[in-house]
Backbone bond lengths (Angstrom), bond angles and torsions (degrees), N, CA, C in turn:
res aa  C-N    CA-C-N  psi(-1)  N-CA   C-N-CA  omega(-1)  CA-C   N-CA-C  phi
1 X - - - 1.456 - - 1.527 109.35 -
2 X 1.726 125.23 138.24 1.175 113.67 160.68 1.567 114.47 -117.80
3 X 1.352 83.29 142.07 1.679 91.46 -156.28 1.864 94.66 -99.33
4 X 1.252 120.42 133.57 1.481 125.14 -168.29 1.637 109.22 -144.22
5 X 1.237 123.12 141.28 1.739 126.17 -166.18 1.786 88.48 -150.92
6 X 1.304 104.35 154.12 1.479 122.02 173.09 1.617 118.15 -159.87
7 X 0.803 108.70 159.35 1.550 130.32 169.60 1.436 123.46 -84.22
8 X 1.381 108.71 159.66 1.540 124.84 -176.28 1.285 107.76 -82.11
9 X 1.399 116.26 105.93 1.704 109.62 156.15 1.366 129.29 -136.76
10 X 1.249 144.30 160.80 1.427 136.58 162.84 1.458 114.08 -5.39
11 X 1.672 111.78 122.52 1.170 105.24 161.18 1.598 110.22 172.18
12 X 1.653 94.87 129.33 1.809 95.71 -169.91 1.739 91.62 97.05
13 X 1.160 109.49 -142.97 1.285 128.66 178.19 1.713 120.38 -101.59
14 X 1.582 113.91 -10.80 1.567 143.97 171.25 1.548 107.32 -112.00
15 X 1.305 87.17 -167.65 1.382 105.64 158.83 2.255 117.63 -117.75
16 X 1.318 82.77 163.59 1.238 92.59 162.22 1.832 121.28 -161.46
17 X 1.542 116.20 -176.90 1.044 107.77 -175.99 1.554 113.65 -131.14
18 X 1.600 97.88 46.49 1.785 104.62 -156.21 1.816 88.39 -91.37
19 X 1.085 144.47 -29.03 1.300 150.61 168.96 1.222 109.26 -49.23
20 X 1.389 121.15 76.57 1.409 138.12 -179.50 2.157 109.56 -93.36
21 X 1.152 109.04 144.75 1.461 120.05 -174.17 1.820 104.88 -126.12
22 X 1.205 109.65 149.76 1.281 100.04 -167.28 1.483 111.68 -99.84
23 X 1.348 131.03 157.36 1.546 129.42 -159.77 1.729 99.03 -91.71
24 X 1.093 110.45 177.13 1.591 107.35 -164.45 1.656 69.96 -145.46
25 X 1.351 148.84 17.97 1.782 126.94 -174.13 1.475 91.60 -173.12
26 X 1.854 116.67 140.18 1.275 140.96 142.33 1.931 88.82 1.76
27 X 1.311 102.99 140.00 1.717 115.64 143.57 1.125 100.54 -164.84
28 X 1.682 98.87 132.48 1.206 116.40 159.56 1.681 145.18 -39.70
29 X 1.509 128.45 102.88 1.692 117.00 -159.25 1.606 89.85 -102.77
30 X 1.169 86.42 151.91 1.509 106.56 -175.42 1.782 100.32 -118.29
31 X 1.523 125.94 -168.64 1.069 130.59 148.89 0.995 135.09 -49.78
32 X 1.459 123.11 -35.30 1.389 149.38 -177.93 1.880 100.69 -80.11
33 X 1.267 126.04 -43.15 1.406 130.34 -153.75 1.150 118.65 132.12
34 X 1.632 111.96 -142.59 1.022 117.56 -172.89 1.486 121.77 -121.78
35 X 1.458 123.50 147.16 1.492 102.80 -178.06 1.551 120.08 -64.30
36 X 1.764 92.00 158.82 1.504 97.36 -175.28 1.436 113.25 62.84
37 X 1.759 117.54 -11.59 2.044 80.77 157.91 0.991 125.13 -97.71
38 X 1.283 112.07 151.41 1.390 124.05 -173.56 1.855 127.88 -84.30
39 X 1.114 122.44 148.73 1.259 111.73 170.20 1.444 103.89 -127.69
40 X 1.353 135.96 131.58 0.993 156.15 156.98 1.219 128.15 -62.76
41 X 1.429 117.93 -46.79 1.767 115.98 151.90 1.315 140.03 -150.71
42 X 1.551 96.92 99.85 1.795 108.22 -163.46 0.949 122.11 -45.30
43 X 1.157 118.84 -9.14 1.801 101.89 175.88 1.385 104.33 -84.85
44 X 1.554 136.29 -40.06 1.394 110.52 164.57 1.982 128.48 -97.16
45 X 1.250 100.32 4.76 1.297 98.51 175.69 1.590 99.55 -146.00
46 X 1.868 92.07 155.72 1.164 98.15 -169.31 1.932 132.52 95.95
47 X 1.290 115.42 166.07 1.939 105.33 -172.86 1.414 103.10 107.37
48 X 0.896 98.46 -175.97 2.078 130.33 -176.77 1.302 83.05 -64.19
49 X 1.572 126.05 -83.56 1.300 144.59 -166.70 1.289 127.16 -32.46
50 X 1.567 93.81 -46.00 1.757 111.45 175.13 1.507 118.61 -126.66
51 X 1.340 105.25 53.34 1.504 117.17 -173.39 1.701 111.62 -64.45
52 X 1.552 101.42 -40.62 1.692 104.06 -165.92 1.557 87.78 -136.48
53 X 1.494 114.30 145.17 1.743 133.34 -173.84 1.608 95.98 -114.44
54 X 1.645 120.90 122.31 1.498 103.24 178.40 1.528 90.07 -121.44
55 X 1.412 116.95 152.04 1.503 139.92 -174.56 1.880 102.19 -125.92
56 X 1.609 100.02 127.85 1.230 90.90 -174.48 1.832 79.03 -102.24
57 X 1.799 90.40 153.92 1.312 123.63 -147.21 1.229 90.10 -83.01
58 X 1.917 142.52 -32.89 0.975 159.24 -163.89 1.512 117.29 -86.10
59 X 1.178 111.91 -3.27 1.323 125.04 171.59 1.592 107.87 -92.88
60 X 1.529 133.18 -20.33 1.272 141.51 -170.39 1.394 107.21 -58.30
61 X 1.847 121.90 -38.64 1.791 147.00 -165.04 1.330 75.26 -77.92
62 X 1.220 118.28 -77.13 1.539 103.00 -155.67 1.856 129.86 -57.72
63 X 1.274 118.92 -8.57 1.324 131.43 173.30 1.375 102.32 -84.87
64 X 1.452 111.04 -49.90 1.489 102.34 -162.96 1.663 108.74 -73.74
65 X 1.528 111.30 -9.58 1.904 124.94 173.07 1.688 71.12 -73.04
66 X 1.142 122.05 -71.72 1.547 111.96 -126.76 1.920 100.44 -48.36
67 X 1.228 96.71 -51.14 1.656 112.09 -175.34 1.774 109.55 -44.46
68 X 1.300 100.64 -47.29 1.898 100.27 176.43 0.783 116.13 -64.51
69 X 1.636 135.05 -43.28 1.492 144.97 -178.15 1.747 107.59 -68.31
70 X 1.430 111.68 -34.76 1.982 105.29 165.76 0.961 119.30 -57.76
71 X 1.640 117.50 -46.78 1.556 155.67 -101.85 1.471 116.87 3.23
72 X 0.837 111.63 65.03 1.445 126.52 132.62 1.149 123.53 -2.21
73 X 1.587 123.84 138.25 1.239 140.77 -168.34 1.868 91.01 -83.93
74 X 0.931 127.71 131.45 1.535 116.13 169.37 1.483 123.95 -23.20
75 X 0.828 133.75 119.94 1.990 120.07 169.89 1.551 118.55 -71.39
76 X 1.145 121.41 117.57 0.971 121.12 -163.62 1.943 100.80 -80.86
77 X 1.349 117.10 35.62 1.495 130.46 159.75 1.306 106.13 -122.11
78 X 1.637 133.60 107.14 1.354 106.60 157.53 1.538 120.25 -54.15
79 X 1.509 90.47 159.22 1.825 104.42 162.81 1.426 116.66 -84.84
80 X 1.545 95.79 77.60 1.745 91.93 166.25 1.430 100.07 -151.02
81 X 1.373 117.24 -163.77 1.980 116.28 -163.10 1.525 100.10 -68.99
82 X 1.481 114.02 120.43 0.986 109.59 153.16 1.593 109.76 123.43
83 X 1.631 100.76 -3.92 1.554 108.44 167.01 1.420 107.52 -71.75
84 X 1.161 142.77 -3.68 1.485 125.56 -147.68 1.647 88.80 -131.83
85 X 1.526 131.24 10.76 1.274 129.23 -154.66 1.739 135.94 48.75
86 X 1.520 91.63 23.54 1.420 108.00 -179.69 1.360 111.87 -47.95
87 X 1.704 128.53 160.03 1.376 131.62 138.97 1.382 115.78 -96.33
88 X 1.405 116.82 4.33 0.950 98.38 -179.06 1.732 110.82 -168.56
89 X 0.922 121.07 117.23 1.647 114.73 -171.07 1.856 112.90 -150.44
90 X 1.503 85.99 138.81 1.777 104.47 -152.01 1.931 94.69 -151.41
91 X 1.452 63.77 177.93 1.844 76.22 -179.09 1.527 111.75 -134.60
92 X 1.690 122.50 154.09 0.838 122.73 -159.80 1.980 127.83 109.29
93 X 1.234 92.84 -19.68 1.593 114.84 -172.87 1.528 103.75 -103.22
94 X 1.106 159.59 63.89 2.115 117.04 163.87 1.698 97.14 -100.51
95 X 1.560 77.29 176.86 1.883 100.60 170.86 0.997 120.00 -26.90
96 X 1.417 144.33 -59.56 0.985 175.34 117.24 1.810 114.34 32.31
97 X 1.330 90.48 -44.91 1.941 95.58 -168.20 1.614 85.19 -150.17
98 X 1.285 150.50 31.25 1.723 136.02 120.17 1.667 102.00 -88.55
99 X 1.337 100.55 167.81 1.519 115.94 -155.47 1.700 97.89 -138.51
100 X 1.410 135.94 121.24 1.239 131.09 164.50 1.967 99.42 -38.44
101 X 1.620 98.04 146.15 1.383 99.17 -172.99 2.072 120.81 77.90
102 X 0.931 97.74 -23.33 1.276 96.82 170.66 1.654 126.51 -45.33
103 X 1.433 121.90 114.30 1.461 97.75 -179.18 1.482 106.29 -117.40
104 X 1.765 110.75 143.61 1.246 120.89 -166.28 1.464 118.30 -129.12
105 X 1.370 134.91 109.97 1.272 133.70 -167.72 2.149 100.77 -76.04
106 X 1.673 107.14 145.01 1.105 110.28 -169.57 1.684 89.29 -156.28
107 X 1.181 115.05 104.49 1.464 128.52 176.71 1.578 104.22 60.45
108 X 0.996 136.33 -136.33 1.370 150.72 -173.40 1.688 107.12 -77.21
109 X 1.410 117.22 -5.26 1.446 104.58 -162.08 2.117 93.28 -118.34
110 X 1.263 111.60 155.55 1.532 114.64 165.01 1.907 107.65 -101.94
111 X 1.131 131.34 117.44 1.456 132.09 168.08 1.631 108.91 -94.35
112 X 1.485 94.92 148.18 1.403 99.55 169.37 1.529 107.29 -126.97
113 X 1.552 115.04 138.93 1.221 128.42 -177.90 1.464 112.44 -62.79
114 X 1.589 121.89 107.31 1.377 110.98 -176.09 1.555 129.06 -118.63
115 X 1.350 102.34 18.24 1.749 105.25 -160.94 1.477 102.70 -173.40
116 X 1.372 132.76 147.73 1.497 110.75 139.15 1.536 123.58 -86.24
117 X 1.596 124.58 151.53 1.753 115.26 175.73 1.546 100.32 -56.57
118 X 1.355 107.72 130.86 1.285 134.05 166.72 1.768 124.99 -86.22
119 X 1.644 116.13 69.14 1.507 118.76 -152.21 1.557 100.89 -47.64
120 X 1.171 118.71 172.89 1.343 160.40 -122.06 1.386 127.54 -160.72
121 X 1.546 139.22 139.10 1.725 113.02 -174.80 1.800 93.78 -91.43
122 X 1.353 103.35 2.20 1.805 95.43 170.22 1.525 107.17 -54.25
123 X 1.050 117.78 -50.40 1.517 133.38 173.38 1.806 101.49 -17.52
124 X 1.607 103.71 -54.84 1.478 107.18 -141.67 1.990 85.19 -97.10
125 X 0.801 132.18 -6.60 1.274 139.73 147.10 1.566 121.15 -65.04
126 X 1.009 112.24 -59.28 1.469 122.62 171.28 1.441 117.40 -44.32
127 X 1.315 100.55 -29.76 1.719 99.61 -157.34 1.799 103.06 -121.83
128 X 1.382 105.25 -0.37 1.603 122.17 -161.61 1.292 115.08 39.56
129 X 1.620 123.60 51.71 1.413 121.77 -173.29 1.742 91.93 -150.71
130 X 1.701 118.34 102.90 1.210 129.08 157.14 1.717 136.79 -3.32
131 X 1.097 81.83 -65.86 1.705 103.12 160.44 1.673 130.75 -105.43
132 X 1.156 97.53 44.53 1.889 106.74 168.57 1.615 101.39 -85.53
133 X 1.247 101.14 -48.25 1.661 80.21 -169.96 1.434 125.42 -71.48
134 X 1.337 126.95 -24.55 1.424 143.20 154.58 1.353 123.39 -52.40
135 X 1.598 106.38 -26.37 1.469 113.49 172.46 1.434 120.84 -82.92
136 X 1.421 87.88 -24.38 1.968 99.32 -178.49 1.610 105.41 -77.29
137 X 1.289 113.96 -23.20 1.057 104.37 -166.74 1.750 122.34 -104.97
138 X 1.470 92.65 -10.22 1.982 107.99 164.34 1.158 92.35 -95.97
139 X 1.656 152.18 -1.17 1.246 123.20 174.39 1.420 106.63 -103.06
140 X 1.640 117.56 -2.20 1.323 115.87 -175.58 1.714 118.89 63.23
141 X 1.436 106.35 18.31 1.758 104.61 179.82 1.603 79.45 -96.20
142 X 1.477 139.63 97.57 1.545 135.44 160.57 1.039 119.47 -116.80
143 X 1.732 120.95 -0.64 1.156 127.08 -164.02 1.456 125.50 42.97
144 X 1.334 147.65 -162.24 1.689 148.85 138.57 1.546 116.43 -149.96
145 X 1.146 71.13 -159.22 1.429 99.30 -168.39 1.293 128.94 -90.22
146 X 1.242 129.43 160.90 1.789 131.61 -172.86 1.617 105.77 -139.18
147 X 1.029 106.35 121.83 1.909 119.47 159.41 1.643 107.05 -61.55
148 X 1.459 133.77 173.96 0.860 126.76 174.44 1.574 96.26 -133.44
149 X 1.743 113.06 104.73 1.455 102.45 -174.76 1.509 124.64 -87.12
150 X 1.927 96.81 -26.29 1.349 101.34 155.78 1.690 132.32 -155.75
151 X 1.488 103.97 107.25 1.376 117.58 -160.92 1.728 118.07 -23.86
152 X 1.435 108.19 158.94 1.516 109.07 166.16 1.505 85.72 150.60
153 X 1.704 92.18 175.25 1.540 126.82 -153.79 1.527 100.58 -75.22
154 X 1.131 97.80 133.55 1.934 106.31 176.04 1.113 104.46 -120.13
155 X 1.782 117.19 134.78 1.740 103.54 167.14 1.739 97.27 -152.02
156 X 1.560 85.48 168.05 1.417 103.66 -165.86 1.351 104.56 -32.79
157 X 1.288 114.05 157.72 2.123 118.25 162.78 1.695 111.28 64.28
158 X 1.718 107.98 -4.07 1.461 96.03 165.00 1.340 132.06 -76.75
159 X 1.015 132.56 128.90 1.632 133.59 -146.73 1.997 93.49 -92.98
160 X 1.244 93.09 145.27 1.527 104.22 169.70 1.649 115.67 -100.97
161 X 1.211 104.51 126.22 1.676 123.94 -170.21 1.384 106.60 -116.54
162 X 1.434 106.85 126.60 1.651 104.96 170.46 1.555 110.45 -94.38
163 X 1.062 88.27 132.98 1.918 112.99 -176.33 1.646 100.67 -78.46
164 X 1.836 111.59 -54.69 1.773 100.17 -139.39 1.280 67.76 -162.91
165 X 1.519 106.66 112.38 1.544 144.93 159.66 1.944 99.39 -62.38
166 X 1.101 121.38 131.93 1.221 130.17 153.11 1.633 115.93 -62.23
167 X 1.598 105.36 127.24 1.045 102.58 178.12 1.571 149.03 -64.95
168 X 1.778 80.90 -29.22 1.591 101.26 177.84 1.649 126.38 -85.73
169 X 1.993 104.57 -2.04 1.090 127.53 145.82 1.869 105.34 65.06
170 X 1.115 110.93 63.48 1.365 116.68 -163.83 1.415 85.43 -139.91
171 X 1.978 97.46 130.75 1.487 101.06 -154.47 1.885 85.27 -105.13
172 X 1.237 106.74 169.02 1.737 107.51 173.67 1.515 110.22 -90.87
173 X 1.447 135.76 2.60 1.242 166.51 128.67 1.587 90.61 -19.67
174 X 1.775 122.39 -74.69 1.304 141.05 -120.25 1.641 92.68 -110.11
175 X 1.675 100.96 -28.69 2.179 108.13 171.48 0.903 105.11 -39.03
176 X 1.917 101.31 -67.07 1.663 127.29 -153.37 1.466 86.89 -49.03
177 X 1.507 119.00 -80.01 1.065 128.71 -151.83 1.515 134.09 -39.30
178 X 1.830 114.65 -44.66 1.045 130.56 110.37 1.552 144.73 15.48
179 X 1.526 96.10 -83.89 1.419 100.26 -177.11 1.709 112.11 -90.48
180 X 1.456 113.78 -19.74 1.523 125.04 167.77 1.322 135.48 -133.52
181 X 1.566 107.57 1.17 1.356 107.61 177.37 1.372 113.51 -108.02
182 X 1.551 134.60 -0.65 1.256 122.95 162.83 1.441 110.07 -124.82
183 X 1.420 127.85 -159.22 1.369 134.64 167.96 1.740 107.10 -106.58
184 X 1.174 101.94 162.61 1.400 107.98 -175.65 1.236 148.72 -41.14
185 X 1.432 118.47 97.23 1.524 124.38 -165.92 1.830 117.83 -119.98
186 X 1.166 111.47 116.52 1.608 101.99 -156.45 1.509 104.79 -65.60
187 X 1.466 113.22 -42.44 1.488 95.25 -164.22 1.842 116.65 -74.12
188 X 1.556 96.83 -12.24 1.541 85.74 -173.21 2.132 97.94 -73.62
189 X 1.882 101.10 -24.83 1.352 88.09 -161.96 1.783 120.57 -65.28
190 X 1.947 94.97 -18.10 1.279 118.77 -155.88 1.368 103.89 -63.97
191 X 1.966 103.31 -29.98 1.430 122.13 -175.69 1.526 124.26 -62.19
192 X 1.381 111.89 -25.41 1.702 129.93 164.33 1.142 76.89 -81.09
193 X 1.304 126.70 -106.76 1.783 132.56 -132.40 1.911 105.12 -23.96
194 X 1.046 125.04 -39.41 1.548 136.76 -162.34 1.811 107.25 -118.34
195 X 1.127 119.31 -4.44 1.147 112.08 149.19 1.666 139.30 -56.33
196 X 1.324 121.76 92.53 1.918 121.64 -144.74 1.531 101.68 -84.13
197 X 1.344 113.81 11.61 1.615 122.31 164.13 1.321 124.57 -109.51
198 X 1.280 125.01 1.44 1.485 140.56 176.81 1.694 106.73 -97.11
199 X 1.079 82.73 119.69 1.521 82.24 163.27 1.882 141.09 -41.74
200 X 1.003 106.88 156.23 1.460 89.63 -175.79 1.330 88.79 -88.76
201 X 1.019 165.80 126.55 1.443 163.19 32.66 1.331 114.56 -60.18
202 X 1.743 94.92 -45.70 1.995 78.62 -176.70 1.605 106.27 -71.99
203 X 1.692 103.06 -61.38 1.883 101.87 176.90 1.719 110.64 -17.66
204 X 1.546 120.52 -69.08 1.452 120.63 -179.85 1.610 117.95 -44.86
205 X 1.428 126.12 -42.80 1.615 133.50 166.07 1.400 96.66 -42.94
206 X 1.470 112.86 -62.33 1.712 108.02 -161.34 1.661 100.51 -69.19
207 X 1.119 130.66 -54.10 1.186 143.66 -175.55 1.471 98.68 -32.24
208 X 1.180 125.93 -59.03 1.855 147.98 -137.67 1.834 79.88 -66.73
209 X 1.535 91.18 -68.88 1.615 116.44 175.72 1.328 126.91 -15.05
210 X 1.577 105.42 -65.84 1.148 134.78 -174.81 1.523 111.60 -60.12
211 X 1.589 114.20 -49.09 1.719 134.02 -161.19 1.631 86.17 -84.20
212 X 1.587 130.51 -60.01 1.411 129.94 -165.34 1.689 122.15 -79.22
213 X 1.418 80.81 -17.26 2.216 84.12 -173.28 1.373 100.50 80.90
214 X 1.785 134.34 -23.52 1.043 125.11 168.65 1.618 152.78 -91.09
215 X 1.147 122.71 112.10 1.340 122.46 -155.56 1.871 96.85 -48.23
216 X 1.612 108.19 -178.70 1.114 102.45 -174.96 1.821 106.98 -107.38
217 X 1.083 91.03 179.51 1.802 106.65 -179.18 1.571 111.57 -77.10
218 X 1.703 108.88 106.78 1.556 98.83 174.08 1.484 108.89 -92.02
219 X 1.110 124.87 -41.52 1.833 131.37 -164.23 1.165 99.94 -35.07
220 X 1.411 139.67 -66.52 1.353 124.59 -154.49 1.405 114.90 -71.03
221 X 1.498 114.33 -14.07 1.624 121.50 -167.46 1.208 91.60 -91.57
222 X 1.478 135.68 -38.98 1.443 128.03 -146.26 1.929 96.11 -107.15
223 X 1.292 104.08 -29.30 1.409 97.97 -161.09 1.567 126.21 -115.50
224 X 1.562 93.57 6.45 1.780 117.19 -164.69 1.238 92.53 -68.93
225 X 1.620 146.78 61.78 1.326 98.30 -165.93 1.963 81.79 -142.84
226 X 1.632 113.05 164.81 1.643 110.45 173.48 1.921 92.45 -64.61
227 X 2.060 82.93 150.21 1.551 95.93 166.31 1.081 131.97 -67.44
228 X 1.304 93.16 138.43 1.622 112.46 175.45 1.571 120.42 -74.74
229 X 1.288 121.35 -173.18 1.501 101.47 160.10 1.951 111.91 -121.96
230 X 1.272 102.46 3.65 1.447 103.44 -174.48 2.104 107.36 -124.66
């Protein structure tokens, strides 16, 4: 596992704290995270809920295909741990086969799977490519998030083990898909809304859905962002 934390600085037209560096020593995670990282803006990052961001490491091949096959202007982010503002990125894990609710022991601490990452037009800044964050999020590589159910020491190369499969077995693969990859279907939405391991942000998206008939607003999340050139 590499375990990575960063600070808030200039960037885009704000700030942010997606410029993560990787630890070289044990640190202690709490509920909150980890020391010294920073969050830049609590209302979408950061909390109990979104204490630790994990990036599967195996998604890095497939961006850097995706970019040759456009051809692409270089990204001025390499594809390696820590482009995506991860805390944490490994292999062995994607969307695909973790499950909201999933709990996974990782050094001294137990995490519970609580969200999928919800991209951002930081994304399309980060990567100087318009549509990164829209791409991350129809391809379902978004990685998520981890609760911290019970604190302790994390360090580099400690491997993450799943303890206790969620029962209701709902993959973050199946959220995305769900909440942005098809059109409106009640029982899959009903399946977020009443899921008691999802956060209330996503439950409330599906909920909104469910009560209005109307999907939700991506443009400003995905596309708010200064121009790019690609």
């Amino acid at each position: 596992m590499i375990l990575l934390t960063g600070t808030s600085r200039p960037f885009g037209d704000g700030h942010s704290a997606i410029h993560k560096e990787p630890a070289d020593a044990a640190l202690f995670c709490s509920t909150l995270g980890l020391p010294g990282d920073e969050v830049a803006d609590p209302r979408f990052h950061g909390g109990a809920d979104r204490a630790l961001h994990y990036y599967p490491a195996e998604h890095y091949q497939f961006w850097a295909h995706y970019w040759q096959s456009l051809g692409l202007t270089a990204s001025p982010t390499p594809f390696e741990a820590g482009a995506f503002g991860e805390n944490l990125c490994g292999q062995g894990w994607t969307e695909h086969t973790v499950c909201v609710g999933d709990r996974f022991r990782l050094g001294g601490t137990l995490l519970e799977v609580s969200e999928p990452r919800c991209p951002c037009h930081k994304l399309n800044t980060r990567f100087d490519y318009s549509h990164m964050a829209l791409q991350v999020q129809l391809t379902h590589r978004c990685g998520w998030f981890f609760r911290v159910i019970e604190e302790g020491d994390i360090a580099p190369g400690d491997t993450l083990e799943r303890v206790e499969q969620d029962p209701l077995g709902l993959t973050l693969a199946q959220c995305n898909a769900i909440l942005y990859g098809q059109p409106f279907n009640r029982e899959d939405l009903t399946r977020l809304a009443e899921h008691p391991k999802l956060t209330s942000v996503w439950r409330n998206h599906a909920k909104r859905w469910l009560e209005t008939g109307v999907g939700g607003d991506w443009h400003r999340r995905l596309f708010s962002h200064p121009a790019t050139s690609q």
